[in-house]
N, C-alpha and C positions, 0 to 999 in steps of 0.2 A: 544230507548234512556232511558238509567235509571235516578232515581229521580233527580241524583245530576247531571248528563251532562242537566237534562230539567231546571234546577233552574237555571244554571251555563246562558246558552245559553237564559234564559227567562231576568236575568238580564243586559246581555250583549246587547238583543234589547230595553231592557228599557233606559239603558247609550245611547244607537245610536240614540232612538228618542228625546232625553231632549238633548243630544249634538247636534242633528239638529234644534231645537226650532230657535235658533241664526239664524240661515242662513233662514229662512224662512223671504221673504221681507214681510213685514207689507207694508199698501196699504193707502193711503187718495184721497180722491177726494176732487178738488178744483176748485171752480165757481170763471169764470175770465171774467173781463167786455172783450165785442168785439176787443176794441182797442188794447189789451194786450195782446191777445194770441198768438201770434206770438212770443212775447218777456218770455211770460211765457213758452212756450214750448222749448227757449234754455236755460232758469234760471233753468227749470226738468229737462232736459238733461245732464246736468252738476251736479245739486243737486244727481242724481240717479246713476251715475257715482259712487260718492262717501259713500254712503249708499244704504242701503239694505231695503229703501220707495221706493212702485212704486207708482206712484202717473196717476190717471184718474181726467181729464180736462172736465167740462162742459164749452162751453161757451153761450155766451147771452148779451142781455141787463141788466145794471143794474137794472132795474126796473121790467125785467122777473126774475131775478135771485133772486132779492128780493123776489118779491111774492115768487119764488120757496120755499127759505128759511124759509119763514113764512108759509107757508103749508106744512114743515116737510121733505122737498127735502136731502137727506141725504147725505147733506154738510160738510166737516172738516173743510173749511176755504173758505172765499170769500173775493173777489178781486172784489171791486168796482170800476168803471170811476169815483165817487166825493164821499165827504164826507160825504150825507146826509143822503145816503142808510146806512152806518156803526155807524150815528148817528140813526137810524129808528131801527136797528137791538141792540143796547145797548138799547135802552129806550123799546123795546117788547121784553127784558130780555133775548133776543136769543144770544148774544154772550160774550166772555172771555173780558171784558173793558180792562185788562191789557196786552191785546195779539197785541190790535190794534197798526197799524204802517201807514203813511203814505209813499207808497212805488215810487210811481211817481208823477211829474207834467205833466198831458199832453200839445201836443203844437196842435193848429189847421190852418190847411191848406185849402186855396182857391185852385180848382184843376179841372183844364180842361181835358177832354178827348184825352188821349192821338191817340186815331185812326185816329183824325183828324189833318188837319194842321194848322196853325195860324199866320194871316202877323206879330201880336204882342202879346207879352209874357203874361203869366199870370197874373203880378202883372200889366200890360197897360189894361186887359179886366177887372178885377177884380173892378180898379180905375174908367172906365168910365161902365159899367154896362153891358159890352157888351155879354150878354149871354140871352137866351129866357127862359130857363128852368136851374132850380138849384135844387139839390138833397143835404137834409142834415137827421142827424138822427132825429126819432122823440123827440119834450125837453120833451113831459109826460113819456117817457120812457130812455134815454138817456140825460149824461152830453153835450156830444156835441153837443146835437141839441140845450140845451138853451144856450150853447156858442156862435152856429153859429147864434144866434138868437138875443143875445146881441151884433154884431158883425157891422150888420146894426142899430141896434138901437142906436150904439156910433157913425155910422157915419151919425144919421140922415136920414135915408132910408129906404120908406115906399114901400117893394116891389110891392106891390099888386096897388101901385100908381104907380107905375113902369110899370105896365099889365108883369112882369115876373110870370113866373107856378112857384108856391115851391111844390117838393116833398117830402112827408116824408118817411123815411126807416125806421125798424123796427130798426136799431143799425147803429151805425157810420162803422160797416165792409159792412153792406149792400148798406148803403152811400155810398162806396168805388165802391163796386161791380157794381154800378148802374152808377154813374160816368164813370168807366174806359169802361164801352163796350159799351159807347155813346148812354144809354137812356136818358142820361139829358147832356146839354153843358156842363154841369161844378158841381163840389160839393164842398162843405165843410165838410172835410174828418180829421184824424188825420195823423199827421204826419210821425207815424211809420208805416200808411200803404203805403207812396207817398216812405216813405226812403226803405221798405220790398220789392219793386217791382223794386228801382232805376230808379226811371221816372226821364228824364231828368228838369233839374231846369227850365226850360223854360215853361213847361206844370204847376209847380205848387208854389206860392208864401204863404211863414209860415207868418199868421196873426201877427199883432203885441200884444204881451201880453197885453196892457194897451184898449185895445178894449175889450175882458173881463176878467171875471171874472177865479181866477186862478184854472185850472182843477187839485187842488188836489184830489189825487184817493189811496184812505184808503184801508184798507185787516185788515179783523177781523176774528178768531178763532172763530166757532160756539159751542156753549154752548154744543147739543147734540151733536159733537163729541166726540167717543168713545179711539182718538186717540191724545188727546191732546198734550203726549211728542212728540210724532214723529209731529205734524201739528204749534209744538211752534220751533223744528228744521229744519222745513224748513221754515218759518216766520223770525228765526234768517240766514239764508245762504241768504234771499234774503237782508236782509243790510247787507253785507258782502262788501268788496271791490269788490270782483271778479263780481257779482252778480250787483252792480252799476254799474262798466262797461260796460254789455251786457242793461242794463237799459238807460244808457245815448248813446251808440251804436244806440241805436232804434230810437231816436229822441224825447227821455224822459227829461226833466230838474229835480235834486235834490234839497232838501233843503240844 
């Protein structure tokens, strides 16, 4: 090849690799409380559809997730179950304050095991206490364990006066887990896992909100991400309309 066919052909690969740049998906990972990951992995699915982000999912407890964060776990964006954790992570200067969104309200569910049968529905056991053993997440590390926790304390009910077993799960999915294959009668689970499985309505009765306290659940852009446009583009697709529908599908309430 002489000089000028090797410069010709040298800049012709230099145009084909800076014209490929573009198509090259850029990538985020994104820490998603237990409850949400079901609904976060069809908000990706659709998000990824439409852009050239691929995006990797941790999930966890808020409160592992947190720690993660805070020891450098190399986060683009986290999705908390409540607002304290994304309050924790602006005050130890780990995230973008202008990024943060309140993207759900969770709802929580009383939920009996569905392997068994029952002469009466969940919200008749739930009212007269009729279960031995109750599975919820744990509240030092999980929104919905001090949910389910504030839940009896609004109606006056001192389980352990009760002689009912409480046990705690490491997150409200493990709740679930523990619940439905009848290591405990009954849990205190979220909603989107009772709606994710289509248990029939009879196995599981949605607490009433004024029992507690409201599970807003925040998502903050972390400070050390490297990928701030692409992790403030998918932060704007999840309040999107599209993106609220598969949110309120799940058994989410919006502001």
């Amino acid at each position: 090849m002489n000089r000028i066919n090797f410069l010709i052909a040298s800049c012709c690969f230099t145009l084909y690799l800076w014209s490929n740049v573009n198509v090259v998906a850029e990538e985020l990972t994104v820490a998603v409380a237990t409850n949400f990951l079901t609904t976060a992995e069809e908000l990706i699915e659709q998000f990824e559809e439409q852009s050239d982000i691929d995006i990797t999912v941790v999930a966890g407890s808020s409160g592992q997730l947190f720690a993660q964060a805070k020891n450098g776990a190399p986060y683009d964006v986290f999705f908390s179950a409540d607002q304290e954790k994304i309050e924790a992570i602006i005050n130890e200067n780990l995230g973008i304050t202008d990024s943060r969104i309140t993207y759900a309200i969770g709802r929580l569910c009383f939920m009996l095991n569905p392997q068994r049968e029952y002469e009466q529905k969940a919200h008749e056991l739930f009212e007269n206490l009729e279960f031995n053993r109750i599975v919820w997440a744990n509240p030092k590390l999980a929104p919905y364990g001090t949910a389910a926790e504030e839940v009896f304390d609004s109606l006056e009910v001192d389980l352990s006066n009760e002689k009912k077993k409480v046990i705690f799960a490491d997150n409200v999915g493990k709740a679930y887990a523990i619940a439905f294959t009848g290591n405990s009668d009954a849990g205190m689970v979220a909603l989107s896992s009772v709606l994710d499985d289509e248990l029939s309505s009879e196995y599981f009765y949605v607490i009433p909100e004024e029992y507690y306290s409201p599970l807003r659940q925040d998502a903050i852009i972390l400070s050390r991400s490297e990928n701030e446009v692409n992790a403030r583009e998918f932060i704007d697709f999840v309040q999107s309309s599209d993106a609220k529908a598969i949110i309120r599908s799940n058994g989410y309430a919006l502001d």
